[in-house]
KEKE-3310 file (N, C-alpha, C; in steps of 0.2 Angstrom, whole numbers, plus 5000, padded with zeros to 4 digits):
npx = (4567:4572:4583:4593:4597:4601:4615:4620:4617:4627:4638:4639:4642:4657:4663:4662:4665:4679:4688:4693:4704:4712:4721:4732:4734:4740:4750:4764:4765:4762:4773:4786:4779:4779:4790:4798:4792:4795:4811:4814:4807:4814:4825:4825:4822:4833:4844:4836:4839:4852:4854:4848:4853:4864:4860:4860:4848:4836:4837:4826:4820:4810:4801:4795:4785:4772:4763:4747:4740:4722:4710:4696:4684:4669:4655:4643:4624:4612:4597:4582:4566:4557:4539:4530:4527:4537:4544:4558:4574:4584:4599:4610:4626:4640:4655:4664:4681:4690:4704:4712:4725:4733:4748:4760:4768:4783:4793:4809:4815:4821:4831:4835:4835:4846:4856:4856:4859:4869:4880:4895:4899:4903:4918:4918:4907:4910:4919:4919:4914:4920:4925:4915:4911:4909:4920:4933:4938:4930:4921:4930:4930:4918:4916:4924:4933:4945:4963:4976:4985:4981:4971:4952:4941:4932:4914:4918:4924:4941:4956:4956:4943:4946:4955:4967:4980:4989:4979:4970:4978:4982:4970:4968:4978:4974:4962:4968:4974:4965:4957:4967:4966:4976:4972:4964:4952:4951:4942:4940:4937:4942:4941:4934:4917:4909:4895:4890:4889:4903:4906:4913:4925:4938:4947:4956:4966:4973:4988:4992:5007:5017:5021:5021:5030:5026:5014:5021:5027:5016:5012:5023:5024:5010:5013:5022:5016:5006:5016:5020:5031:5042:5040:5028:5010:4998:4988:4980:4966:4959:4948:4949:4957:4973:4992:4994:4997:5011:5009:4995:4983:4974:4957:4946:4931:4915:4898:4883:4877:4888:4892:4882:4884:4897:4895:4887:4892:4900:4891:4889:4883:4871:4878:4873:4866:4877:4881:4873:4873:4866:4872:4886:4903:4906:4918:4934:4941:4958:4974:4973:4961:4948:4937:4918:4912:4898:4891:4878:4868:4860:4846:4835:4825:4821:4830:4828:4835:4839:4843:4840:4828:4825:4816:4819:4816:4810:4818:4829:4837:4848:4852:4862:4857:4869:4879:4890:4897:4895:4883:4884:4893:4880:4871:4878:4879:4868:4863:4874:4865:4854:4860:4866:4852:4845:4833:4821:4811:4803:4807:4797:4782:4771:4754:4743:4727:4712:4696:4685)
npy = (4975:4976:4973:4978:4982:4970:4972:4984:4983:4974:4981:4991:4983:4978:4988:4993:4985:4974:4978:4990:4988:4996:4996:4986:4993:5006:5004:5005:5018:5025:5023:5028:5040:5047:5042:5052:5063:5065:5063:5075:5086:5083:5087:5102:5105:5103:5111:5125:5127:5127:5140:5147:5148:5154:5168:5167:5163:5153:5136:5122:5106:5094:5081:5065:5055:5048:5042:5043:5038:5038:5031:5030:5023:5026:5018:5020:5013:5012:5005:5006:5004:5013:5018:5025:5023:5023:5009:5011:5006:5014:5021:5023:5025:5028:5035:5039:5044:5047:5055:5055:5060:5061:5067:5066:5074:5075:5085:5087:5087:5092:5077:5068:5081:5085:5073:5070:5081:5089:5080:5074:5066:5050:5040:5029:5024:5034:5035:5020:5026:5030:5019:5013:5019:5034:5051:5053:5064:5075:5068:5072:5086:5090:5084:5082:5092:5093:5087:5079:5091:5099:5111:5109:5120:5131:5139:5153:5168:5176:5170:5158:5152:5151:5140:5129:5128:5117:5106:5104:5100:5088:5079:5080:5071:5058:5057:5054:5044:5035:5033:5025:5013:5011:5012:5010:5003:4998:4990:4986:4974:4980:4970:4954:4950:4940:4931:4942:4952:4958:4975:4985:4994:5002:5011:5007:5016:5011:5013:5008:5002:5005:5001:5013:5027:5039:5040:5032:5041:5051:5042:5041:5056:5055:5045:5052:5062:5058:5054:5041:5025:5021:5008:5004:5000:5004:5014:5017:5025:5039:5048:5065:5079:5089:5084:5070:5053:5042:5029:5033:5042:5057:5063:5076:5075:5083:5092:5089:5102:5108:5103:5109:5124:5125:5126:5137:5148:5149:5153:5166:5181:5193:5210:5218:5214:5211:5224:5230:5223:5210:5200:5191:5191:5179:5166:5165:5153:5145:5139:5125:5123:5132:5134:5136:5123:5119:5126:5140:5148:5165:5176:5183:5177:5159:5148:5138:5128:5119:5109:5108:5122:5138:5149:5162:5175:5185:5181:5170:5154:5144:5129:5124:5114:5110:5110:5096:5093:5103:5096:5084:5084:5091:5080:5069:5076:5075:5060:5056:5066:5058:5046:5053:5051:5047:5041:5029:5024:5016:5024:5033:5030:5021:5022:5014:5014:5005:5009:5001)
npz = (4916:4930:4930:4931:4943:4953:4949:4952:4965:4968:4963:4971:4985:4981:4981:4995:5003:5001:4997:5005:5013:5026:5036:5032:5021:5024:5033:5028:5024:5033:5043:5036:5033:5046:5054:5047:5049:5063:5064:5057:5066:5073:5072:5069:5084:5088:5079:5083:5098:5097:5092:5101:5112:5106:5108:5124:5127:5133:5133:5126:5127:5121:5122:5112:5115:5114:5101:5093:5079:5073:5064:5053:5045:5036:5030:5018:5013:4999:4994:4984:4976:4964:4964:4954:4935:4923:4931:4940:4947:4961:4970:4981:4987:4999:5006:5021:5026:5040:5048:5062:5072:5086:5098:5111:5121:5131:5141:5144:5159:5176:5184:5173:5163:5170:5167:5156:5148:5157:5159:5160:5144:5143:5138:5136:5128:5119:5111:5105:5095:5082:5077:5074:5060:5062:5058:5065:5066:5068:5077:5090:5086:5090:5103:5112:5122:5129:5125:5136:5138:5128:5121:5113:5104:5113:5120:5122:5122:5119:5119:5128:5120:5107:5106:5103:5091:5089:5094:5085:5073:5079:5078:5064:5060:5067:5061:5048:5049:5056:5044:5035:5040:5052:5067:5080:5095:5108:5120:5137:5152:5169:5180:5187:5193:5203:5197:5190:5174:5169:5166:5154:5156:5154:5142:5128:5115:5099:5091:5078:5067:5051:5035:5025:5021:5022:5030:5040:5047:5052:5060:5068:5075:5081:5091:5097:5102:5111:5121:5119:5120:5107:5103:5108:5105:5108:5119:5135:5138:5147:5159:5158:5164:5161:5163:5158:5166:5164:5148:5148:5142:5143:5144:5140:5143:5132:5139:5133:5133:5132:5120:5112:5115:5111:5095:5093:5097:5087:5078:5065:5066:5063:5064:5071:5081:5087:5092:5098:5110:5113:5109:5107:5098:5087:5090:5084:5075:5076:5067:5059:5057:5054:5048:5053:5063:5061:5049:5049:5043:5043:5039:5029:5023:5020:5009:4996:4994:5008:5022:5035:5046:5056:5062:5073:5082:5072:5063:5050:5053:5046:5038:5024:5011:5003:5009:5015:5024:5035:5037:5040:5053:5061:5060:5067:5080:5082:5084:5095:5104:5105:5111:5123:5130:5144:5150:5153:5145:5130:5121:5106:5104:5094:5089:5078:5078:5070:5064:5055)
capx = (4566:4572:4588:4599:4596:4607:4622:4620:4620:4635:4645:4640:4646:4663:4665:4662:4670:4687:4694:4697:4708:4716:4728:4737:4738:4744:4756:4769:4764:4764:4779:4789:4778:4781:4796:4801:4792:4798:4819:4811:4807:4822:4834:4823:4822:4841:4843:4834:4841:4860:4852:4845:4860:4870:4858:4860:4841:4835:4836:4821:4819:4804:4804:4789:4784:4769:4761:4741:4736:4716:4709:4688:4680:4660:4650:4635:4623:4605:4593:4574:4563:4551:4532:4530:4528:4540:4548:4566:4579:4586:4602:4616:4630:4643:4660:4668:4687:4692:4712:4712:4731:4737:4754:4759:4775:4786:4798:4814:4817:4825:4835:4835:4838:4855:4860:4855:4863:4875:4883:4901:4899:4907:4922:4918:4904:4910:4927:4917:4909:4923:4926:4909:4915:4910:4926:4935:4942:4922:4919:4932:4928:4908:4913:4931:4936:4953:4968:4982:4987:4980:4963:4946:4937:4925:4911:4919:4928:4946:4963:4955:4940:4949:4957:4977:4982:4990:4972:4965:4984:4979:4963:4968:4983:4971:4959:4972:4977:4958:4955:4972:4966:4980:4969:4957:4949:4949:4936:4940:4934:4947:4941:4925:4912:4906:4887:4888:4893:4907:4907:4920:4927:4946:4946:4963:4968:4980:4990:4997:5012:5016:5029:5022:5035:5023:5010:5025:5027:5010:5009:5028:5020:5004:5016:5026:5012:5005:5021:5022:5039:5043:5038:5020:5005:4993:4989:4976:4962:4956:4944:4950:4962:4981:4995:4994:5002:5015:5006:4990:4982:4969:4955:4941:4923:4912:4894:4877:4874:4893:4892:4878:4886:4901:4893:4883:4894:4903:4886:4891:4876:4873:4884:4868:4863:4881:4884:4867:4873:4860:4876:4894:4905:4907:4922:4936:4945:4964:4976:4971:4954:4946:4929:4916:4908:4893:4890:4872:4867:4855:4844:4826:4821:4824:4832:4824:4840:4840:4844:4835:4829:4821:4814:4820:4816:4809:4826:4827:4841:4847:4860:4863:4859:4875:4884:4891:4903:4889:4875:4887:4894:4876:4870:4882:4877:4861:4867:4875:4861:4850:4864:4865:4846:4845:4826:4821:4805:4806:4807:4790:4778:4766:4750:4738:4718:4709:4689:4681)
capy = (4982:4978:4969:4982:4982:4967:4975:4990:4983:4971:4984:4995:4979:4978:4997:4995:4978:4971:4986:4995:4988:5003:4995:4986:4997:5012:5005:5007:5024:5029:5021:5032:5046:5046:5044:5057:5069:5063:5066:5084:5089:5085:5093:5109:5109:5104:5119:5132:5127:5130:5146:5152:5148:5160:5174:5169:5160:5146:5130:5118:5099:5091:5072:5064:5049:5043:5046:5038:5043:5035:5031:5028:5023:5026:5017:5017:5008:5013:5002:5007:5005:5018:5015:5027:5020:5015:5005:5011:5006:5018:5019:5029:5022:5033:5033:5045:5043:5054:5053:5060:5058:5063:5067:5065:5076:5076:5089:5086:5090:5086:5072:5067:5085:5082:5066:5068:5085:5092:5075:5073:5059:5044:5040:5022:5026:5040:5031:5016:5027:5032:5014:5013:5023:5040:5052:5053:5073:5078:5069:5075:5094:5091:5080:5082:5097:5095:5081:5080:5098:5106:5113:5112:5127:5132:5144:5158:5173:5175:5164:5151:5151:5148:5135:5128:5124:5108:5102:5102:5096:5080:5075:5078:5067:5053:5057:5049:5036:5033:5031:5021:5009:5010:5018:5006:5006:4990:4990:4979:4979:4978:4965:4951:4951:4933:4934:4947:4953:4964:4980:4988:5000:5002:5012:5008:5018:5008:5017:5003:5001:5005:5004:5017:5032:5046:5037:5030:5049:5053:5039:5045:5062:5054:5042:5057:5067:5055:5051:5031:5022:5017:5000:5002:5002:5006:5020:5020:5033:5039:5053:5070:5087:5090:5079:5062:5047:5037:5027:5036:5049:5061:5066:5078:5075:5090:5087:5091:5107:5112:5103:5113:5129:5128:5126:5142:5154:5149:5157:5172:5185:5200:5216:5224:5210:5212:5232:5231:5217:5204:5194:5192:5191:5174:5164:5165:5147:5147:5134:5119:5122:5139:5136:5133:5112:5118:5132:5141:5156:5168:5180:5185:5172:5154:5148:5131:5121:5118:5106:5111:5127:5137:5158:5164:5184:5187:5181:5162:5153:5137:5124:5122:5105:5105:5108:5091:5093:5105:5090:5075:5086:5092:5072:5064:5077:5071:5054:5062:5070:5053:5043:5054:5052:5043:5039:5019:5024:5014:5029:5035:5023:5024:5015:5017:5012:5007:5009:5003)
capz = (4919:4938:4927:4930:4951:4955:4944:4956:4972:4967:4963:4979:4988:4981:4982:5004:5006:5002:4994:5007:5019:5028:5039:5029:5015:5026:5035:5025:5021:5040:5043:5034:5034:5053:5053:5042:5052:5069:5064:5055:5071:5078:5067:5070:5089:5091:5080:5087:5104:5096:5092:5108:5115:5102:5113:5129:5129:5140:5127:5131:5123:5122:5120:5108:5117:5109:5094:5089:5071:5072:5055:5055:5040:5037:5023:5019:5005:5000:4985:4980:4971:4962:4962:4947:4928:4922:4937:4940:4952:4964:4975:4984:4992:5004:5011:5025:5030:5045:5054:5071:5075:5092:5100:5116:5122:5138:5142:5147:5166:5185:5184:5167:5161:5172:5166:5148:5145:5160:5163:5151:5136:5144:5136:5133:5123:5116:5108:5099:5087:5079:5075:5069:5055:5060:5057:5074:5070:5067:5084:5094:5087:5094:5110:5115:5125:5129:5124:5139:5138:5123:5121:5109:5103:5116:5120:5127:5119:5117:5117:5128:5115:5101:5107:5103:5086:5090:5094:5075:5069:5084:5075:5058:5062:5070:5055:5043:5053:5053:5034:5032:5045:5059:5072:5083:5099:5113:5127:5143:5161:5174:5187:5186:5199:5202:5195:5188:5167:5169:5161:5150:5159:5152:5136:5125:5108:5098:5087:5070:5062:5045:5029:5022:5024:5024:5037:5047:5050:5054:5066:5074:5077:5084:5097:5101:5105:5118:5125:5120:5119:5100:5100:5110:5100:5113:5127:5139:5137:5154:5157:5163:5159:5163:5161:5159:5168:5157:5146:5147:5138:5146:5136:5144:5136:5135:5140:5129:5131:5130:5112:5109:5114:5105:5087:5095:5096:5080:5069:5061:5067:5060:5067:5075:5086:5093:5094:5104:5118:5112:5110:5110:5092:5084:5089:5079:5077:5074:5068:5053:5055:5052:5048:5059:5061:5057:5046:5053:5042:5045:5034:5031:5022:5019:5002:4993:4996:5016:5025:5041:5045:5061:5065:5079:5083:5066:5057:5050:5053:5042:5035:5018:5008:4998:5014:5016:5030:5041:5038:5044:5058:5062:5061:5071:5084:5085:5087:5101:5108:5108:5116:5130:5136:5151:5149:5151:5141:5125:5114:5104:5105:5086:5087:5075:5076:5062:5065:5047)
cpx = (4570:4580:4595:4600:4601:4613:4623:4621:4626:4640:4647:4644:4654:4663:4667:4664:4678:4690:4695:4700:4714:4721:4735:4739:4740:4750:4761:4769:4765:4770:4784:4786:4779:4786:4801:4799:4794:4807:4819:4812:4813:4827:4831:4823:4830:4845:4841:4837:4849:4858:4849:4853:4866:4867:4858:4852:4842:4833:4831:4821:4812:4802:4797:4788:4777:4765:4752:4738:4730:4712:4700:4687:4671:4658:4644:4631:4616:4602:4585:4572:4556:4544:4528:4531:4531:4542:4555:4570:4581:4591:4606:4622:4636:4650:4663:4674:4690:4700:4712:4722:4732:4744:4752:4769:4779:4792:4802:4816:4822:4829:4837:4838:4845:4860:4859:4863:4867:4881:4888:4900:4904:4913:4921:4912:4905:4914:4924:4916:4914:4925:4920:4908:4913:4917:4926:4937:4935:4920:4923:4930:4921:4911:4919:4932:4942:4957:4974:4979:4983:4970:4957:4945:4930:4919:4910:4924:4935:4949:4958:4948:4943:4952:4966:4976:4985:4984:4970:4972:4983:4977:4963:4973:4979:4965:4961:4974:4971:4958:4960:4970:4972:4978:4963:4956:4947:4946:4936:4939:4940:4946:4934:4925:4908:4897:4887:4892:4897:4906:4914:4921:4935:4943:4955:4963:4973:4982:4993:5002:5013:5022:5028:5025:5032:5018:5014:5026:5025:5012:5016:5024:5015:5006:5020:5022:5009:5010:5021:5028:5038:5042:5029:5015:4998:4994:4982:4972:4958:4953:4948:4954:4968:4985:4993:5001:5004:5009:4999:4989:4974:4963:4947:4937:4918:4903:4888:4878:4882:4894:4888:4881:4892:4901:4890:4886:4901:4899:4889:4884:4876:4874:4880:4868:4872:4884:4880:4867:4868:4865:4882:4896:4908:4915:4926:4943:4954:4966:4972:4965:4950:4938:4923:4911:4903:4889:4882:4871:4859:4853:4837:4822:4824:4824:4831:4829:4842:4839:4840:4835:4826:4821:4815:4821:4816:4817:4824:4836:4843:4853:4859:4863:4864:4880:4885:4893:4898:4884:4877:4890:4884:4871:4872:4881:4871:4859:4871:4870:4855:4852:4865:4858:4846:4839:4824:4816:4808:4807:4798:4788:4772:4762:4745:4730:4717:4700:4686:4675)
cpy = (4982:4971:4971:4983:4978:4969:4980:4990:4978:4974:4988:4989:4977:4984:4998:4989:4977:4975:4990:4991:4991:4998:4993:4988:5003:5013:5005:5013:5029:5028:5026:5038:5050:5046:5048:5063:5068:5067:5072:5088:5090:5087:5099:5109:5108:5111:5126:5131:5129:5138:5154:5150:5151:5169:5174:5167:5156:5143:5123:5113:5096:5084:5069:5057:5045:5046:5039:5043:5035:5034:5027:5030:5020:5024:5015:5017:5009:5009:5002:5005:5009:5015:5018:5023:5024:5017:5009:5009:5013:5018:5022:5024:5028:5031:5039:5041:5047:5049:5060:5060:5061:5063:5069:5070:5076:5082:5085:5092:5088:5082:5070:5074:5084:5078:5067:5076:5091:5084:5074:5068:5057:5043:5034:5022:5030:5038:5027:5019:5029:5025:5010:5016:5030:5043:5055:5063:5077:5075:5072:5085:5094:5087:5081:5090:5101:5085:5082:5089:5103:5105:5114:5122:5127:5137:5149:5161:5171:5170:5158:5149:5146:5142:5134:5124:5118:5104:5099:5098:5088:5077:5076:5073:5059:5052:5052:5044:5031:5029:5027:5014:5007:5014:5015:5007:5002:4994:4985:4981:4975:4973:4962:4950:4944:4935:4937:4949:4958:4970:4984:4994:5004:5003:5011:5011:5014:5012:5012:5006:5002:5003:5008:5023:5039:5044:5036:5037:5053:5047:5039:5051:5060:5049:5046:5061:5063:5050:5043:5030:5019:5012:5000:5004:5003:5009:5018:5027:5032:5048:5060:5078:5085:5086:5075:5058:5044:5033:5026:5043:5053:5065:5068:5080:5083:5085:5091:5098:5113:5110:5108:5121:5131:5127:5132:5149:5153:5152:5163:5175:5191:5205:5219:5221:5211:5219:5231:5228:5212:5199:5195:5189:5183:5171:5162:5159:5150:5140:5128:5122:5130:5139:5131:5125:5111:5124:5133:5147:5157:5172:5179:5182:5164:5151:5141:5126:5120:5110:5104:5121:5129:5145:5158:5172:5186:5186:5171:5160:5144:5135:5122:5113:5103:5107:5103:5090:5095:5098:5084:5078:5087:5082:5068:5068:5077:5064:5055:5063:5062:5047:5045:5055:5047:5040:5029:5017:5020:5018:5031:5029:5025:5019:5020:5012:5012:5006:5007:4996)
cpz = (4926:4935:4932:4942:4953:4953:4949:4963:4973:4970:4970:4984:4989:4984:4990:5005:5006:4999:4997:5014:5022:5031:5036:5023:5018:5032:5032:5023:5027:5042:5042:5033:5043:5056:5051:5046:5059:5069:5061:5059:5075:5078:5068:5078:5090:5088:5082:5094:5102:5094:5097:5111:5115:5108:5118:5133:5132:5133:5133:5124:5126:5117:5115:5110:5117:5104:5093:5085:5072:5066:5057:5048:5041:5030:5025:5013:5007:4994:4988:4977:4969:4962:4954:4940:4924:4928:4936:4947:4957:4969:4976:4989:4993:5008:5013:5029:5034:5048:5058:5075:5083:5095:5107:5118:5130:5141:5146:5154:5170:5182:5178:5163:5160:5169:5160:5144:5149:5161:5158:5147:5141:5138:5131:5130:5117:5108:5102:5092:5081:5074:5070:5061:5054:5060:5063:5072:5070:5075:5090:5092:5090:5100:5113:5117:5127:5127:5129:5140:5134:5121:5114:5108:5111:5113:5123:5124:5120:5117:5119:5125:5108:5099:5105:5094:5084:5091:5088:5072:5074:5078:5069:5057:5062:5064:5050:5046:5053:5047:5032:5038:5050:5064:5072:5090:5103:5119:5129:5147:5164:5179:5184:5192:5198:5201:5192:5179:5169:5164:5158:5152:5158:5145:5132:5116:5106:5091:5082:5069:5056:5038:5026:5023:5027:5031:5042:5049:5053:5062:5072:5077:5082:5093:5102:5106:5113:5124:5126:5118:5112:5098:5103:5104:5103:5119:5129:5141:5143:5154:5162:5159:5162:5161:5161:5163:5164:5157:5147:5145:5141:5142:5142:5140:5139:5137:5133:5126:5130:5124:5109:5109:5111:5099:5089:5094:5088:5074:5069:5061:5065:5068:5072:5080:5092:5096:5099:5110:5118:5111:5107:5101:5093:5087:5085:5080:5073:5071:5061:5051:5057:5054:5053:5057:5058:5056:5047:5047:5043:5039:5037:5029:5021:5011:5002:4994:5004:5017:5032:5043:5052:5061:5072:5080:5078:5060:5054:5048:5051:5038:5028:5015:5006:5002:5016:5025:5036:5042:5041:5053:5064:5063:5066:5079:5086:5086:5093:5106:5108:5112:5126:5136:5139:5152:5149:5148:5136:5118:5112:5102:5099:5087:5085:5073:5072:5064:5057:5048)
residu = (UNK:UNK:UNK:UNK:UNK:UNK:UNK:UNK:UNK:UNK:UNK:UNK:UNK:UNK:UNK:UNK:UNK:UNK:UNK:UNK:UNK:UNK:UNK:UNK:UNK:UNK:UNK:UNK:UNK:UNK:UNK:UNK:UNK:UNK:UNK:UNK:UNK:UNK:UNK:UNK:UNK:UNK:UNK:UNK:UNK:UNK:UNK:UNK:UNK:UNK:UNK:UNK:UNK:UNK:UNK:UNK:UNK:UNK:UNK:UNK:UNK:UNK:UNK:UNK:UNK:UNK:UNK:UNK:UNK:UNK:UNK:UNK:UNK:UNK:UNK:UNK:UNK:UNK:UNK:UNK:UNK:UNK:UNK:UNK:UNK:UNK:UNK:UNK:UNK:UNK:UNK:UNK:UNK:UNK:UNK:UNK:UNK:UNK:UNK:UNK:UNK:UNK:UNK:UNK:UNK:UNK:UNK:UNK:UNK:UNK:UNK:UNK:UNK:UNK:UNK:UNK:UNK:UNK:UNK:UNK:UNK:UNK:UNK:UNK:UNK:UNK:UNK:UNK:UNK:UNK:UNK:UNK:UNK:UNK:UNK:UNK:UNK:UNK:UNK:UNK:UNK:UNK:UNK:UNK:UNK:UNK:UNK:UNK:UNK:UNK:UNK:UNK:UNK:UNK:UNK:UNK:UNK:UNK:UNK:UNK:UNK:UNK:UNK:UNK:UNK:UNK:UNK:UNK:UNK:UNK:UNK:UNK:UNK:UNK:UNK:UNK:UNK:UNK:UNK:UNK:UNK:UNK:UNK:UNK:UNK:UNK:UNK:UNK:UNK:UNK:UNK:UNK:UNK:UNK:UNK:UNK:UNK:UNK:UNK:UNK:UNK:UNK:UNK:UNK:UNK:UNK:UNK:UNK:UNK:UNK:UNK:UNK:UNK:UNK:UNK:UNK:UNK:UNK:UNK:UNK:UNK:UNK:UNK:UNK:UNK:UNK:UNK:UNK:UNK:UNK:UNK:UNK:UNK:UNK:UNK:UNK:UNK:UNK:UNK:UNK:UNK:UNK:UNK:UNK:UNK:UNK:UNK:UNK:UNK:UNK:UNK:UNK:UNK:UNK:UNK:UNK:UNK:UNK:UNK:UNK:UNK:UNK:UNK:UNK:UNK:UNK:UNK:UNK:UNK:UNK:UNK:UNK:UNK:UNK:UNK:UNK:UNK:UNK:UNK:UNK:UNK:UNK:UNK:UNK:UNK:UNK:UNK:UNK:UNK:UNK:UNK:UNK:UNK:UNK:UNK:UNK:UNK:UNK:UNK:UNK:UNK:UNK:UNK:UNK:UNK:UNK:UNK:UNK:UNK:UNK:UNK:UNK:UNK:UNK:UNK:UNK:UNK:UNK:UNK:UNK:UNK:UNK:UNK:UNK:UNK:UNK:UNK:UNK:UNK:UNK:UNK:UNK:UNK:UNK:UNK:UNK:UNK:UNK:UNK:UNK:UNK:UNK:UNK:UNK:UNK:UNK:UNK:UNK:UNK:UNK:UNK:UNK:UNK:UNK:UNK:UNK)
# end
């Protein structure tokens, strides 16, 4: 009669003991579900600020620097026995799992504002990545503003909007010199300081040699354009506008929020929002390259295939997933945009309690 009792509080035992060990079965799970939502948000506020920006709003960033998701587990175990005839056992066992996560956020202000998103992208930063194997005609259209003489797109209506059609013929030039591997990028410092690790302050582009007829052509053009002598294979990239001094090339970087506002005024908005003076007609590029880095549409609602999306004054405004070109351009400018913080925080800091 009282057989079946042990069996009953055994299994209650398994059931609240070793079987649930939260931590390490949800780390792996938080991890990447955390992750996922952390770069989520971040593609949605750097959007919506390229879209306040299309109207002439105040764009605000707001940094996520720590994260604690708290996990409490409650068991509990009950065993009786009846007095009534017959005898029976009696028992209840109970489990409650609560998650309490918290976030912690900081607004980007003062000083750090300044230096993260009015200060121009360093050169000698800026240059590596392109060796890294993002495509340099995709960076210089988000970060480059001027070459020598001839001018990006900006974000300001007419001619000097549009920019110079020899710019996009540049950086498709230097594109394929890219992808054929004659086009690298040396980083050295001019003087050592006893004690101390020099920094790389000297940025050099070196332009390859080639046999192949059509590339030997591309990389004449490319030597011509930076005024090098025939046989040089490298120029000095120094930061600035105008001429260049022989065997230097001038190259003036934009800063944050000037990347942000020329993909800004390249959305295409609807005709009302511009008869009405809520904001000024799309920029129209000239020359190789036509359409805009990173295509933005708008409408009333949002369509199943996105990429990232965001509402802004009842509209919703959103990038296509099987826009390839928009999503790598739009990428690399968030790579970008984490480069320029100035912050000595260690980034978002995730810890996760476990009460059980």
């Amino acid at each position: 009669m009282f057989k079946a009792a042990p069996k009953l509080l055994l299994g209650a035992l398994l059931l609240l003991t070793g079987c649930y060990n939260i931590g390490s079965r949800r780390l792996d799970q938080d991890q990447s579900d955390y992750s996922f939502a952390l770069i989520t948000a971040g593609k949605r506020q750097t959007l919506l600020n390229i879209v306040r920006l299309r109207y002439a709003d105040t764009p605000g960033f707001l940094d996520t620097t720590q994260l604690i998701s708290g996990y409490q587990l409650q068991r509990s175990f009950a065993v009786g026995v009846g007095t009534a005839s017959p005898v029976r056992p009696s028992g209840n066992a109970g489990i409650q799992f609560q998650e309490s996560p918290t976030f912690t956020f900081q607004p980007v202000t003062g000083d750090a504002y300044a230096q993260s998103f009015l200060r121009p992208m360093p050169i000698g930063s800026l240059l590596p990545l392109a060796m890294g194997g993002l495509p340099i005609d995709v960076l210089f259209r988000l970060a480059v503003q001027s070459v020598n003489l001839i001018s990006n797109a900006g974000s300001i209506g007419g001619d000097v909007g549009r920019g110079s059609p020899e710019f996009f013929e540049l950086i498709h030039d230097l594109r394929v010199l890219q992808v054929a591997g004659l086009l690298g990028i040396q980083l050295e410092h001019s003087a050592e300081i006893p004690g101390k690790t020099p920094s790389f302050d000297r940025v050099f582009l070196n332009v390859s040699s080639t046999d192949n007829p059509i590339l030997a052509e591309t990389v004449y053009e490319t030597r011509r354009f930076f005024q090098m002598k025939p046989k040089d294979e490298r120029v000095e990239v120094v930061y600035g506008a105008g001429q260049p001094r022989p065997g230097q090339i001038r190259i003036l970087t934009r800063t944050m929020l000037g990347a942000l506002g020329q993909i800004a005024y390249q959305i295409d908005v609807p005709q009302d929002d511009i008869t009405s003076g809520r904001t000024q007609p799309r920029i129209q590029l000239i020359g190789r390259e036509t359409k805009p880095i990173v295509v933005v549409h708008v409408g009333k609602t949002v369509p199943d295939n996105t990429f990232t999306s965001v509402q802004y004054d009842k509209k919703y405004y959103y990038i296509y997933e099987n826009d390839f070109d928009s999503k790598l351009a739009f990428t690399m400018l968030q790579i970008l945009l984490e480069l320029s913080k100035t912050t000595k925080s260690p980034g978002t800091i995730v810890t996760i309690p476990v009460n059980g």
